[in-house]
NUZA-418481 format. One line per 3 residues: number of its first residue (from 0); for each residue x, y, z of C-alpha. Coordinates in steps of 0.2 Angstrom, whole numbers, plus 5000, padded with zeros to 4 digits. Each point is the difference from the previous one (the first is absolute). Example, Ala and Ser with C-alpha at 12.3 -4.5 7.8 and 13.67 -1.06 7.14 Angstrom:
BEGIN
0> 5062:4978:5039; 5006:5017:4997
***
This chain:
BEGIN
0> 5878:4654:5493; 5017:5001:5012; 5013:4990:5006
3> 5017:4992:4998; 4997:4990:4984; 5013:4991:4989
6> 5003:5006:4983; 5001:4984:4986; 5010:4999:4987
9> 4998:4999:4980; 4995:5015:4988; 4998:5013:5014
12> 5018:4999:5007; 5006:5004:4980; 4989:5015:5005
15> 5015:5007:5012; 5015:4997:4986; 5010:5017:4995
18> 5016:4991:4989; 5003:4983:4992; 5016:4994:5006
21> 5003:4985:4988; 5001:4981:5006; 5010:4994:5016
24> 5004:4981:5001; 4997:4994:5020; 5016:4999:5008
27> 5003:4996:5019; 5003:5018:5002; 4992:5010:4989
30> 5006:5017:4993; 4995:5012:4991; 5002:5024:5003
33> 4984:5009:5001; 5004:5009:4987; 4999:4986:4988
36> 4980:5001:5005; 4988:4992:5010; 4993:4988:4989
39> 5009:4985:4994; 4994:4983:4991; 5008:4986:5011
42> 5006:4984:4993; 5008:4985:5007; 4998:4987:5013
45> 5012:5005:5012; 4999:5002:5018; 4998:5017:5004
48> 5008:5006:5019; 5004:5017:5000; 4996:5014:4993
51> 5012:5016:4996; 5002:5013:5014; 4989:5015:4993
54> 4990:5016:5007; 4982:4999:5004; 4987:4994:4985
57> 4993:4987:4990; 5003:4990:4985; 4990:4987:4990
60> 5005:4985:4992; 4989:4989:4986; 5007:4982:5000
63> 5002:4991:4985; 5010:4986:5014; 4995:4991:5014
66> 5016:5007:5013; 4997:4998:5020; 5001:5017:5009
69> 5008:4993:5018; 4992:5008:5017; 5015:5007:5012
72> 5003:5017:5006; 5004:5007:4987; 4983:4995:4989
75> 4984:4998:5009; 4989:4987:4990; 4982:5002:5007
78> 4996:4985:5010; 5018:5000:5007; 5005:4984:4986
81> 5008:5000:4985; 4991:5004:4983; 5003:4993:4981
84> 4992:5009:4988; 4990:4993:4983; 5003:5006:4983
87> 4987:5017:4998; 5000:5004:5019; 5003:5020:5005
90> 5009:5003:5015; 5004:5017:5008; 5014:5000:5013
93> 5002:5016:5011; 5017:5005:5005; 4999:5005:5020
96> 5019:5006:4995; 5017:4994:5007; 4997:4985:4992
99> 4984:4993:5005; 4983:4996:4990; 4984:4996:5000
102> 4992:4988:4987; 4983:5008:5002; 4990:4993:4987
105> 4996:4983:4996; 4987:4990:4987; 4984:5002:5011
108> 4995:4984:5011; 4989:5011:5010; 5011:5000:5016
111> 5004:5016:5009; 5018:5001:5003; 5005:5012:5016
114> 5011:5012:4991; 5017:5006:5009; 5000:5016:5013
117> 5002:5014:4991; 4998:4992:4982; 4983:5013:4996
120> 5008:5013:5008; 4996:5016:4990; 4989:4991:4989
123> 4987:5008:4986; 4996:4989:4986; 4988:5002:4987
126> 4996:4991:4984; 5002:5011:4987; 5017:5009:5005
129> 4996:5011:4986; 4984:5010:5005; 4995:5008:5017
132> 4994:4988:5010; 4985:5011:5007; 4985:5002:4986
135> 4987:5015:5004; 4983:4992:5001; 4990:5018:5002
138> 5002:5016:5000; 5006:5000:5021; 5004:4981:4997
141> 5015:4990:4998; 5000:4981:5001; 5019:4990:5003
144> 5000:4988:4986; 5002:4980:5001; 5013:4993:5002
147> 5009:5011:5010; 5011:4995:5018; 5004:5013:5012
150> 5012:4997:5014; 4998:5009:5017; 5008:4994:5017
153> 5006:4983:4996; 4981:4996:4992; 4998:4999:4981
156> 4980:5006:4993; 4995:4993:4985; 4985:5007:4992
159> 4995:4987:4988; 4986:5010:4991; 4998:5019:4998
162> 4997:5007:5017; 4994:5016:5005; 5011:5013:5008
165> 4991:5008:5016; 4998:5020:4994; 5002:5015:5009
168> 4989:5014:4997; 5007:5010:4985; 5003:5018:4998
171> 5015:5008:4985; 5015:4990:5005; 5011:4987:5000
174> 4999:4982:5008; 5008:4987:5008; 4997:4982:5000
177> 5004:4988:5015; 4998:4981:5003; 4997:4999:5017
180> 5002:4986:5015; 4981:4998:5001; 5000:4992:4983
183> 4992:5014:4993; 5008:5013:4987; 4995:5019:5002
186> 5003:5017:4992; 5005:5015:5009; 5005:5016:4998
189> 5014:4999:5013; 5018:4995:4991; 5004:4991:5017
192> 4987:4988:5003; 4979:4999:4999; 4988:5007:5015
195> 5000:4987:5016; 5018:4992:4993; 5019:5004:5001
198> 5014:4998:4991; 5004:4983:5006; 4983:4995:5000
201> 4999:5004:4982; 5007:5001:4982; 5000:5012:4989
204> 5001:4992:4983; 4990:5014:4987; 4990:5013:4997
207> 4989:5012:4987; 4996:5018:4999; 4981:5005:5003
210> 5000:5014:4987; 4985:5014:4999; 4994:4996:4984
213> 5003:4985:4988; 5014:4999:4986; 4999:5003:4979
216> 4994:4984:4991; 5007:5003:4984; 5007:5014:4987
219> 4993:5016:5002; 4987:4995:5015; 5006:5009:5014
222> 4995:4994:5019; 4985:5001:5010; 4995:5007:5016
225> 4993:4980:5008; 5013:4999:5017; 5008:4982:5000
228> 5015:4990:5001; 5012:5003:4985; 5004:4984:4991
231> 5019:5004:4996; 5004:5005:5016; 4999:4983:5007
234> 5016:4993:5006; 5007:4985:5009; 5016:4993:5009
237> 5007:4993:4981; 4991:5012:4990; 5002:5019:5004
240> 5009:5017:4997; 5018:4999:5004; 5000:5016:5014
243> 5000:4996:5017; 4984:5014:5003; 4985:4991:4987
246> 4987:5011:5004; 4991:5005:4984; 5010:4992:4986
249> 4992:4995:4985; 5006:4984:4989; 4999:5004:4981
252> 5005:4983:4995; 5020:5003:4999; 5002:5012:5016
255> 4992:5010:5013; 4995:5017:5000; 4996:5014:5014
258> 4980:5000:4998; 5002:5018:5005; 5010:5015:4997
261> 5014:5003:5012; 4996:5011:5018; 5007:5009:5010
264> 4999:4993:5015; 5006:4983:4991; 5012:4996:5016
267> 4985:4996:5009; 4986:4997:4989; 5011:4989:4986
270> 5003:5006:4983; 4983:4994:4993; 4986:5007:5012
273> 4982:5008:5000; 4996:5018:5003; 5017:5005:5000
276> 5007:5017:4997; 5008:4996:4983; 5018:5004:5000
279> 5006:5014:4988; 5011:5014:4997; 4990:5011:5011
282> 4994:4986:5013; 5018:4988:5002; 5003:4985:5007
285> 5006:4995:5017; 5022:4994:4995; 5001:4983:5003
288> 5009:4997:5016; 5014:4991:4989; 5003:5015:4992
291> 5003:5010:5015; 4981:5003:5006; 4995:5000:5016
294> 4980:4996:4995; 4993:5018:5003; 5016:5010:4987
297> 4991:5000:4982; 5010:5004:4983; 4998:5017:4995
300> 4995:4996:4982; 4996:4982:4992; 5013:4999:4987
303> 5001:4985:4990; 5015:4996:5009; 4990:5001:5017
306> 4986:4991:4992; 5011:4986:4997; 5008:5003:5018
309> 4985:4994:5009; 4993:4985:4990; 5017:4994:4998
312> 5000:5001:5022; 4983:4992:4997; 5006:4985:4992
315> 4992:5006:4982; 5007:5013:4986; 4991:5009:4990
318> 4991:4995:4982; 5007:5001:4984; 4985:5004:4986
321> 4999:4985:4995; 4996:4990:5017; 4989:5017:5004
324> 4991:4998:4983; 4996:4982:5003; 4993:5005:5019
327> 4989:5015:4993; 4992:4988:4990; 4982:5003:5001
330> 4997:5017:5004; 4990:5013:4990; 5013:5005:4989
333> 5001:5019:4996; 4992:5007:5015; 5007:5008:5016
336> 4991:5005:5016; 4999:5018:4999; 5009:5005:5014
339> 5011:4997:5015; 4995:4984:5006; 5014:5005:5017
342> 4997:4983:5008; 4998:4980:4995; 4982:4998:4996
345> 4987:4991:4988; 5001:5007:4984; 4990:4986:4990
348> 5001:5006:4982; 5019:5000:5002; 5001:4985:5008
351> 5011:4985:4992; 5000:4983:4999; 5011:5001:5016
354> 5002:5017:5007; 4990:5015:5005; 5001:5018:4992
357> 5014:4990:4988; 5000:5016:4988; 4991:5015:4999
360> 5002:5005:5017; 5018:5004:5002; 5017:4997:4990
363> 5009:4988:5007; 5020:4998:4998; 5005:4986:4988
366> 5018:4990:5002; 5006:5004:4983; 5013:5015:4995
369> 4999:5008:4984; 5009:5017:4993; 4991:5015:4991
372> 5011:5014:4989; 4991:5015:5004; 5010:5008:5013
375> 5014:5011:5002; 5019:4998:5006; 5009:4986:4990
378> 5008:4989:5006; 5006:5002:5019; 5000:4992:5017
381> 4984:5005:5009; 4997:5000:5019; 4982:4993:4998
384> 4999:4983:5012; 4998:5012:5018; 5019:4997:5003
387> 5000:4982:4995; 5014:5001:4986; 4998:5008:4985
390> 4992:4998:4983; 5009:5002:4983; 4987:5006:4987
393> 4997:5007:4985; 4988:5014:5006; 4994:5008:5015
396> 4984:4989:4995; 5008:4988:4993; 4997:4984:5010
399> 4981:4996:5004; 4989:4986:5009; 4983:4990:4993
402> 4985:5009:5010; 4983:4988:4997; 4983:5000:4999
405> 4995:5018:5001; 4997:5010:5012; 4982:5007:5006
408> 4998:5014:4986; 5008:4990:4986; 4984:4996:4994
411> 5001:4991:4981; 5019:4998:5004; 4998:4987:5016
414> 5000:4984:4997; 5009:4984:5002; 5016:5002:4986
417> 4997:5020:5006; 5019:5004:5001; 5008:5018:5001
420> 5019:5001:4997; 5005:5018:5005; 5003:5000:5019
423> 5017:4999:5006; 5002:4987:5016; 5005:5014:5012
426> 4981:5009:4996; 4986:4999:5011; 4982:5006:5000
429> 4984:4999:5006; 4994:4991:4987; 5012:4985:5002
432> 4999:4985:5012; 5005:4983:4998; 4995:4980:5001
435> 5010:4983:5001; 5006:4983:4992; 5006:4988:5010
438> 5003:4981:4995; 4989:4985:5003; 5006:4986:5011
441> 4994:4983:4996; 5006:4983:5010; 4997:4984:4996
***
């Protein structure tokens, strides 16, 4: 169901509180920093005028008094009239900034209110800020749950049962999700806007990865070969990887992860694609253009350093072994594929609870430094960083970076705590690559 609908008040506006702020008495003008927090128990009977000059948001008030809240300029009261609150009532007031408000919610009496111009400007509401707010309903299905008010164009949808999002025909890749100005809300493959819509005819507010063959279930169980959307790859406005580029992310439960190794060709194809030449030290990727790269230049090596260079220009750094042990989780542990798997593709034994070919297909370079005693020199400055400074060290082996996983002939060694300690971060080779951690955005 859509349309512009008013949102009550009660239990379900607690739902958007991030910080107690303590207990404000009414005064005529009211005060109070945003960093005090955005929740405030008010008490008092005072007349309530104006409230403090603050950036764009919204705060929430429980009254334990009965104060009046004045309508003027500088505080809309729906119904243009003044307001006086009862003892339990839950009002949240939107600050349009410079000074003025909006007392946008008000014990129900079943009116509609008109809301100010540009009060649901931007709006994506959901009612449980702390889950996606997209649930997948089969395996090429995705449903936007209850609950949920979009606004496009001046005109707020409000879906107040699971509805069914329109799908696309799927193959391997990753999807977008649009509410549209037709009311209806579609998936497409395009990052700018679904087929017979545009970019202001639409809004893009999630999407999922359609993957090539499902996930691991539990310890040890490997992934299967059945094609479908991939449950933690589901992402909203208020709940999704921090990078700007969110194609093929995986949510673990504390961050996200690339659901594929890195490619070369990441410039273009995004640093977590299918059927991608896997980057290595033989096969290297393109240089980020922040780093100089002009999208067709590659590295000639992937060193740790260059690893880093790229997820880092990507918004994501590489793992450290305890984050890449958690996203392993899942695969059949002390196996490896056997050979060169050269580009991005279903490997389902080694498939994780979040990621594809997660070990037992290549190395991949970890965070972490560590050191080693086995080499020769002493102590010295060493010219090891590709003219980037220089590195004091122990040895001419000394200083060493966490490779993870295992690469494709590791056999028993792969695995999801699989860690080798004896390459240096200036070494590259064919049997290295690399995947990323970036961090999870959720909004109230």
């Amino acid at each position: 169901m859509t349309g512009n609908r008013r949102i009550s008040h009660g239990a379900r506006a607690l739902d958007r509180v991030s910080r107690f702020g303590g207990r404000l008495r009414a005064s005529r003008e009211l005060s109070w920093r945003p960093v005090d927090g955005d929740f405030f128990v008010l008490v008092g009977t005072t007349t309530i005028e104006r409230l403090p000059s603050q950036p764009a948001g919204e705060v929430t008030f429980y009254c334990e008094g009965s104060p009046t809240f004045t309508h003027s300029a500088h505080l809309t009261v729906p119904g243009a009239s003044d307001y006086t609150a009862s003892a339990g009532d839950v009002l949240r007031l939107l600050s349009l900034g410079s000074g003025v408000w909006v007392l946008a919610t008000l014990p129900y009496d079943g009116s509609v209110p008109a809301a100010p111009a540009g009060a649901a400007d931007g709006l994506f509401n959901k009612t449980d800020w702390q889950s996606v707010g997209f649930t997948r309903t089969g395996l090429g299905t995705v449903a936007i749950k209850a609950g949920t008010k979009i606004e496009l164009n001046g005109t707020v949808y409000s879906y107040d049962a699971d509805t069914a999002v329109q799908m696309p025909t799927h193959s391997v890749g990753a999807y977008f999700i649009y509410q549209c100005n037709d009311g209806s809300i579609r998936g497409d493959a395009s990052a700018i806007a679904p087929v017979g819509f545009d970019a202001t005819t639409s809004r893009q507010i999630g999407g999922y990865y359609y993957g090539p063959g499902g996930l691991a279930t539990g310890y040890n169980t490997g992934g299967d070969t059945t094609p479908q959307i991939l449950i933690p790859t589901i992402w909203d406005l208020k709940f999704r990887p921090s990078v700007h580029d969110r194609r093929g992310w995986s949510f673990t439960g504390s961050g996200w992860v690339s659901l594929w190794p890195l490619g070369v060709n990441w410039i273009v194809d995004g640093v977590s694609a299918h059927g991608a030449t896997i980057a290595d030290g033989v096969s290297p990727p393109k240089i980020p253009l922040s780093r100089g790269g002009d999208g067709t230049a590659a590295y000639g090596s992937l060193t740790q350093w260059e690893a880093d260079e790229v997820y880092r220009s990507a918004g994501a750094r590489l793992l450290d072994p305890l984050e890449f042990a958690a996203a392993v989780f899942g695969v059949v542990e002390g196996t490896s594929c056997g050979s060169d798997p050269v580009t991005t593709q279903l490997d389902a034994p080694r498939t994780s609870m979040y990621m594809y070919q997660a070990a037992g297909n290549m190395w991949v370079w970890g965070r972490d430094f560590s050191t080693r005693w086995d080499g020769t020199g002493g102590w010295a400055w060493r010219s090891n960083t590709g003219g980037r400074g220089q590195l004091h060290i122990g040895g001419d082996v000394n200083f060493v970076a966490a490779l993870l996983g295992g690469a494709w002939h590791a056999a028993a060694d792969a695995g999801s705590r699989a860690a080798a300690w004896h390459f240096c971060p200036w070494n590259s080779n064919s049997s290295v690559g690399a995947r990323g951690y970036c961090d999870h955005v959720c909004h109230i």
